[in-house]
C-alpha positions as CSV (number, residue, x, y, z in Angstrom):
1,X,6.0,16.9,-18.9
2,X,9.4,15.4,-18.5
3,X,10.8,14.5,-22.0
4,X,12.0,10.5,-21.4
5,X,8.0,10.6,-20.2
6,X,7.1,12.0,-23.7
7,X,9.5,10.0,-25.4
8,X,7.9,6.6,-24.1
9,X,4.6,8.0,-24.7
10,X,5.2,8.8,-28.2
11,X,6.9,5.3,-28.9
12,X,3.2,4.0,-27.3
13,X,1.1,6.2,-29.8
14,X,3.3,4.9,-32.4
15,X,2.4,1.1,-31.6
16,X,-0.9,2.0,-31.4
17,X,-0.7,3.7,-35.4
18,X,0.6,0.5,-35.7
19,X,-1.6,-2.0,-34.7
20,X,-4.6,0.0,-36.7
21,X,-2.2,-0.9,-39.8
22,X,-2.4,-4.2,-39.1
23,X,-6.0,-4.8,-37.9
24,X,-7.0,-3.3,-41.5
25,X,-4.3,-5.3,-43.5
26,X,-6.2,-8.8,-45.0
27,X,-3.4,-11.1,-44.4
28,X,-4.3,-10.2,-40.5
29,X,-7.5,-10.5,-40.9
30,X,-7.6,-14.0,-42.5
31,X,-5.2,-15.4,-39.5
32,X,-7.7,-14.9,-36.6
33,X,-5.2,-16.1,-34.3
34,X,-2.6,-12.7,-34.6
35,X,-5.8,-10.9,-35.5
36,X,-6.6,-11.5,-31.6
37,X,-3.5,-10.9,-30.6
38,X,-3.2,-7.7,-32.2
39,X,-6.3,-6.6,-31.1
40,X,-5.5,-7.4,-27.5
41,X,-2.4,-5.2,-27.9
42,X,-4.4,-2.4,-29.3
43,X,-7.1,-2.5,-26.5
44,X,-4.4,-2.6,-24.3
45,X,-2.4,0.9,-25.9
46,X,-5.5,2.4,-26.2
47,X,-6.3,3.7,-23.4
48,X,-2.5,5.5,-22.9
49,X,-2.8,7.3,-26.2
50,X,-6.7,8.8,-25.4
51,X,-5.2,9.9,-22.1
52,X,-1.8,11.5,-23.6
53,X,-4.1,12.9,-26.5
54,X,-6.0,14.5,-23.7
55,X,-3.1,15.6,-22.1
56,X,-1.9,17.0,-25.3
57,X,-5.2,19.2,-25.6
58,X,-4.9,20.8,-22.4
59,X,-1.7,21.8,-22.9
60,X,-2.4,23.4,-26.0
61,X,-5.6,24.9,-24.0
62,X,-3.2,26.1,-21.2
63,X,-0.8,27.7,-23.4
64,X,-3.8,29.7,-24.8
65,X,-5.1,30.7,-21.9
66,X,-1.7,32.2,-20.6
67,X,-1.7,33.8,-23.8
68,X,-4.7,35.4,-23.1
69,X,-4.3,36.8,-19.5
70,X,-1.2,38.3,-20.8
71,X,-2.7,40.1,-23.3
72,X,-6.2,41.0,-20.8
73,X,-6.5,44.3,-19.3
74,X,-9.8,44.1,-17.6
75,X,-9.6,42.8,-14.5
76,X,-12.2,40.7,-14.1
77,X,-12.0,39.1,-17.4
78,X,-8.1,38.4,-16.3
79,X,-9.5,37.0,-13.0
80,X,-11.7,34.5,-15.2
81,X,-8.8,33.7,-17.6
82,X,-6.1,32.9,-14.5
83,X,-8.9,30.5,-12.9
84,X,-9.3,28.4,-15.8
85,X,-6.0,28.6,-16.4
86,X,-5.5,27.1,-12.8
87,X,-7.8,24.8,-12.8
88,X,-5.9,23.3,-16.2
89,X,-2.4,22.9,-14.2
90,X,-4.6,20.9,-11.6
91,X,-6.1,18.7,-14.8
92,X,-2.9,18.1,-16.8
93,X,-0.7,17.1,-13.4
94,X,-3.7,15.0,-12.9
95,X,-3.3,12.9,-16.1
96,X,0.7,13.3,-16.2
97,X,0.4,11.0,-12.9
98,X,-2.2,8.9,-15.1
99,X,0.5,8.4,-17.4
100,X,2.7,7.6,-15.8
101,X,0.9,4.5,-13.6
102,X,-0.4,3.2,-17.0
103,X,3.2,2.9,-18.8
104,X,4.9,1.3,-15.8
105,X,4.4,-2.8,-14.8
106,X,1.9,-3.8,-12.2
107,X,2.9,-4.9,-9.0
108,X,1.2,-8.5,-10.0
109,X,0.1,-8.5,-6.5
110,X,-1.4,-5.6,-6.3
111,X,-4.9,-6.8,-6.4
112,X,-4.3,-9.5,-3.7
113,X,-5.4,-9.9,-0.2
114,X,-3.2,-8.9,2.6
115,X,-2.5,-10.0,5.8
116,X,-1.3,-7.1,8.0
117,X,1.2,-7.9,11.4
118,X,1.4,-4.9,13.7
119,X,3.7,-5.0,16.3
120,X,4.5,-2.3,19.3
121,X,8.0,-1.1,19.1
122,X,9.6,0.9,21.4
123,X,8.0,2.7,24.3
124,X,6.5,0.4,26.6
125,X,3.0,0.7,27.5
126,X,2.9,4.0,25.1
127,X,3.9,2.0,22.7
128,X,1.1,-0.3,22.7
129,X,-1.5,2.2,23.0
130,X,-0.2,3.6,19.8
131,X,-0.5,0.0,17.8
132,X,-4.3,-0.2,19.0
133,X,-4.4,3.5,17.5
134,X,-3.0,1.9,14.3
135,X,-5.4,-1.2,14.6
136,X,-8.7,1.2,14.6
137,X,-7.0,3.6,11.7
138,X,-6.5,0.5,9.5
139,X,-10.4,-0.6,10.1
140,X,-11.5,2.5,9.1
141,X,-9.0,2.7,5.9
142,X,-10.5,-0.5,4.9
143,X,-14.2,0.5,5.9
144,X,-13.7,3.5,3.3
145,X,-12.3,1.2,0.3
146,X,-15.3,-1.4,1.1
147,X,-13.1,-3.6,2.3
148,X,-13.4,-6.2,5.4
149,X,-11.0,-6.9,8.0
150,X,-10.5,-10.4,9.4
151,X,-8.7,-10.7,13.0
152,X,-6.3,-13.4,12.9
153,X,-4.3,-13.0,16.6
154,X,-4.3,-10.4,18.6
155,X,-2.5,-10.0,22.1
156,X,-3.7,-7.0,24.0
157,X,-2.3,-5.7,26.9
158,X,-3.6,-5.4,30.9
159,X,-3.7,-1.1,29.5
160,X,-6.2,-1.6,26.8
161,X,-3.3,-1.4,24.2
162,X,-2.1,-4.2,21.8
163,X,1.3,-6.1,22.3
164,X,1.0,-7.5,18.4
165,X,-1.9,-7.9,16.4
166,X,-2.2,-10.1,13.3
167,X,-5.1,-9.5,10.7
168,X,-6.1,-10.3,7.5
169,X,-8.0,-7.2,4.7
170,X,-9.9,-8.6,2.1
171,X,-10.8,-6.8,-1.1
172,X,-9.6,-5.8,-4.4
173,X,-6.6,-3.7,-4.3
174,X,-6.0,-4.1,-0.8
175,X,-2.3,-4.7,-1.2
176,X,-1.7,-1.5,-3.9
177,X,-3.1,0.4,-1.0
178,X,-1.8,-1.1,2.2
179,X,1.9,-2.1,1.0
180,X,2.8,1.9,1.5
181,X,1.7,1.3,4.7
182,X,4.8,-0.6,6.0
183,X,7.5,0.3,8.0
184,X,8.1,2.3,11.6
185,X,5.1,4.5,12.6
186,X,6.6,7.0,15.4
187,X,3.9,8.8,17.6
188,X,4.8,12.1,19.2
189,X,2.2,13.0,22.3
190,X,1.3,13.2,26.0
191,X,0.9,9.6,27.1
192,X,-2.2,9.5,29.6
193,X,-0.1,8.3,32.4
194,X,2.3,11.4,32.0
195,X,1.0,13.5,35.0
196,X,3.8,16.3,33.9
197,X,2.9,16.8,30.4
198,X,5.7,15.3,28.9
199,X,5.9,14.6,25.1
200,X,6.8,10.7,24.6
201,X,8.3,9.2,21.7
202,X,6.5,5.5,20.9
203,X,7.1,3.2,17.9
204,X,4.7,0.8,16.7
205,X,5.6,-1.1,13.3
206,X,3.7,-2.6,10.7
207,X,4.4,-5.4,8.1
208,X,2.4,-5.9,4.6
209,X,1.9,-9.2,3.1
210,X,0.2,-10.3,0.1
211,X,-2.2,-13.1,0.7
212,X,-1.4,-16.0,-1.2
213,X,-2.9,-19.6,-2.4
214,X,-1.7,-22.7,-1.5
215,X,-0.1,-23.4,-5.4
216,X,1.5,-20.0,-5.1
217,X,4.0,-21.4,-1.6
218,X,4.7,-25.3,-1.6
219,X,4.7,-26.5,2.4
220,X,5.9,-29.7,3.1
221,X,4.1,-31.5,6.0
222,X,7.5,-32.7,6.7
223,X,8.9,-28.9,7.2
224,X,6.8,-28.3,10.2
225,X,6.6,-28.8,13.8
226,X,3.1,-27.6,15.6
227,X,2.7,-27.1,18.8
228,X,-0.3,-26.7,21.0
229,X,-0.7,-24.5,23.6
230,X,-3.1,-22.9,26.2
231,X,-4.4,-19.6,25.1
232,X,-3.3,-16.0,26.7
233,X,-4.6,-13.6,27.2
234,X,-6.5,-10.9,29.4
235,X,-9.4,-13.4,30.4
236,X,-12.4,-14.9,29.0
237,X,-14.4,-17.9,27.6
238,X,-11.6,-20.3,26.4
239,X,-8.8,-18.4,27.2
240,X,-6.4,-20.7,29.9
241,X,-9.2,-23.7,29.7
242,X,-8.6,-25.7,26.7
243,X,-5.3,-26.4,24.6
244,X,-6.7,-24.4,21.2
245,X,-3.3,-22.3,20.6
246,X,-1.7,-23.2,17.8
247,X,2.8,-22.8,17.0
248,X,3.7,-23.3,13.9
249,X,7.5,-23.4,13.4
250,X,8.6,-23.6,9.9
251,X,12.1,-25.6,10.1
252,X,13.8,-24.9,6.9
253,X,13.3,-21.0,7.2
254,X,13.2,-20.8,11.1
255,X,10.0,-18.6,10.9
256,X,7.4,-19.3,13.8
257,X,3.5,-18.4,13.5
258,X,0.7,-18.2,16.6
259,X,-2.8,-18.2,16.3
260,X,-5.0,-18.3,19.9
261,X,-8.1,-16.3,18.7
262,X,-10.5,-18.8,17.7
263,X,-11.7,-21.9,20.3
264,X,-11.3,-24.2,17.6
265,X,-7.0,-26.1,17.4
266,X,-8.3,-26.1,13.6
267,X,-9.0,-22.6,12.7
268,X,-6.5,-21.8,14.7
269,X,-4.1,-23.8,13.1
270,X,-5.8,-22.9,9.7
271,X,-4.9,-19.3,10.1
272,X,-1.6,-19.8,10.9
273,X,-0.9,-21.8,8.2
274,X,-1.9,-18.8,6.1
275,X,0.1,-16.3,7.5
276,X,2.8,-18.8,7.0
277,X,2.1,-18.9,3.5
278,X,2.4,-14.9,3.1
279,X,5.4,-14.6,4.9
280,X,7.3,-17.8,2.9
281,X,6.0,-16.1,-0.2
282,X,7.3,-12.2,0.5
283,X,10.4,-14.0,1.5
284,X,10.9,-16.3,-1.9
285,X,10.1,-12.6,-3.2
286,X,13.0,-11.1,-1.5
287,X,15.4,-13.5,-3.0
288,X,14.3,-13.0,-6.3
289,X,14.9,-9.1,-6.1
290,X,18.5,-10.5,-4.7
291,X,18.1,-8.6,-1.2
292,X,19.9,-11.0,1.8
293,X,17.0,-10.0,4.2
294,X,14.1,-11.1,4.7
295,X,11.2,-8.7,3.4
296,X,9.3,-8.2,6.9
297,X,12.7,-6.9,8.3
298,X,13.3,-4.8,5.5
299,X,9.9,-3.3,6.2
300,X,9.6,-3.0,10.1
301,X,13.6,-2.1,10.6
302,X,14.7,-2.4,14.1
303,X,11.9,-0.4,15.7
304,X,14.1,2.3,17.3
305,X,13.0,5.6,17.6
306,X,15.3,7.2,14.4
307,X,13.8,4.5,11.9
308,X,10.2,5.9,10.5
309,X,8.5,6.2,7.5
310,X,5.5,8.6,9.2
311,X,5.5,10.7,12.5
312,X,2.0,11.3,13.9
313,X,3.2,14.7,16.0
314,X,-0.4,15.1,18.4
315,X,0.7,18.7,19.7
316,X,1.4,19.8,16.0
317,X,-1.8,17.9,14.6
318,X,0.5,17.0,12.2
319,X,1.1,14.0,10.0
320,X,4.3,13.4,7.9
321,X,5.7,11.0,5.8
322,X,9.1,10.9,5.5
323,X,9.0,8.8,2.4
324,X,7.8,11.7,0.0
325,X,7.9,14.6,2.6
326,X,4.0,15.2,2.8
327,X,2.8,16.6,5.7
328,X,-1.1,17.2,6.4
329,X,-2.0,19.1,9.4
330,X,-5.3,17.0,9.5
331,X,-4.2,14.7,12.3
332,X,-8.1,13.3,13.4
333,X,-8.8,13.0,9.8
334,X,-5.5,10.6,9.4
335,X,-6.2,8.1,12.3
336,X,-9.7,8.5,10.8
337,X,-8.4,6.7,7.8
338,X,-7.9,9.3,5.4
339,X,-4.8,7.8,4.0
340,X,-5.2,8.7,0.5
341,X,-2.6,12.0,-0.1
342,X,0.0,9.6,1.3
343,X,-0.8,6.9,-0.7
344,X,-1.6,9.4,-4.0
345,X,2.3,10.7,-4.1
346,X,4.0,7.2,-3.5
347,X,2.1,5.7,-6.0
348,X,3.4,8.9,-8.3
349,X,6.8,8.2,-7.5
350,X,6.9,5.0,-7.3
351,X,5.8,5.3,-10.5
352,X,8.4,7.9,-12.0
353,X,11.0,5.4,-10.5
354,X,10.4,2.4,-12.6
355,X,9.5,4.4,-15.6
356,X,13.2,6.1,-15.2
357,X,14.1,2.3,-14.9
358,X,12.4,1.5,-17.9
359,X,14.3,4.3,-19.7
């Protein structure tokens, strides 16, 4: 285990000897107010020092079984002793990552909603094939997690692709999960309408925003100018018959919102007052980390063709992110909505980031 990792965790199970001082001291007792408080704190160190105790155990349990196979001539015997020894590696890398996520701050939005906007990039009608591809892979992520999707707009194309697609995924954790999720995808395969076999390059992107409440992003009636507008679209009850499309242009920050998917002017104006919302609040957000841009740029880029954070390679069946350099050659699996090794290692440096921050 890294040593500034040890160091904060030893400064934890310090405050933690600490606060069982104070809990059994009788001045603390008789003050019920810092009595609470101090048992808050404890409950919170608590479960750090249980997990670095365990830690400490398997080490000691790992050192002892290396011992062992060193000093084990039968071969079966040494077989048994290297599996367990194995098998402890796994464990204590396991709760090292543990560790790690418990002494660094939560993302305080990590257990909101999120409202996803997917976009195809470059690569024409390729390109739009790809972002339904995305569409279906994020319903089934969010199908695994018990989680619901909510279509908010959606513009498909003549091709059965999707132009841009705006949706909503509701349930706890959503945004821990779905925040790695933003940024250039790049698709490398055969389109269908390639009658020489060509590989194609496509880029769809993807933006991530927390959902937020109305207190949380004050809009002034004043700020806005909506429009209304016939739907578009492919064809359809209410689509091109009644004037239920809903602008929304947000004149102090220039940022403009369409909803068409519901028949109602009100839903549709309701849900694009929401998405309004999630992208005033992830831009107030950007300006308090000081960056210049707005965060959905920062996430999408430009859309060209060099600018990825994952390449789905269809003649490889291989999946990589560039982010962290895992690549799974499980490619079905992946647009199945088996997301979770990606996730796993950027949470675990994510993690080892801010804790070097910390330190």
């Amino acid at each position: 285990m890294d040593e500034r990792l040890v160091g904060k965790l030893e400064e934890v199970e310090q405050a933690y000897v600490e606060t069982l001082e104070q809990l059994a001291a009788p001045d603390v007792f008789a003050d019920q107010d810092r009595y609470r408080e101090i048992s808050i704190r404890h409950a919170q160190l608590k479960p750090v020092v249980d997990a670095f105790q365990r830690h400490r155990a398997g080490a000691r349990e790992l050192a002892e079984a290396e011992e062992l196979v060193s000093q084990e001539s039968d071969p079966e015997m040494r077989d048994y002793l290297e599996t367990v020894a194995r098998e402890q590696r796994v464990e204590l890398e396991r709760l090292e990552l543990e560790l790690q996520s418990m002494l660094v701050p939560r993302d305080p939005n990590d257990d909101k909603d999120v409202i996803v906007e997917l976009r195809a990039a470059v690569g024409g009608e390729e390109a739009a094939l790809w972002a339904a591809d995305l569409y279906r892979m994020f319903e089934r992520f969010a199908e695994r997690h018990g989680w619901t999707i909510e279509s908010i707009s959606v513009s498909p194309t003549d091709g059965g692709g999707v132009k841009e697609a705006t949706f909503a995924v509701k349930g706890k954790g959503a945004y821990s999960r779905l925040k790695w999720e933003a940024g250039p995808h790049r698709v490398q395969r055969v389109p269908k309408t390639e009658s020489q076999g060509r590989i194609h390059t496509s880029i769809a992107t993807v933006a991530v925003l927390p959902e937020v409440e109305d207190v949380e992003v004050d809009i002034q009636d004043g700020d806005l100018e909506i429009e209304t507008m016939r739907s578009q679209g492919p064809g359809g009850q209410s689509v091109n018959t009644t004037d239920s499309a809903v602008r929304i242009t947000h004149k102090p920050s220039g940022i403009v919102v369409s909803c068409q998917d519901e028949k109602s002017q009100l839903q549709n104006k309701l849900k694009a007052l929401r998405v309004l919302r999630a992208r005033l609040y992830q831009r107030q957000l950007a300006e308090q980390l000081g960056e210049r841009s707005v965060a959905r740029k920062a996430q999408v880029g430009t859309g060209e063709r060099a600018e990825k954070i994952r390449t789905y390679n269809f003649k490889e069946n291989r999946v990589t992110d560039h982010r962290v350099g895992v690549t799974v050659h499980s490619l079905p699996e992946v647009l199945d909505g088996d997301l979770d090794e990606f996730h796993l290692a950027l949470n675990a440096r994510d993690a080892a980031e801010r804790l070097a921050e910390e330190t």
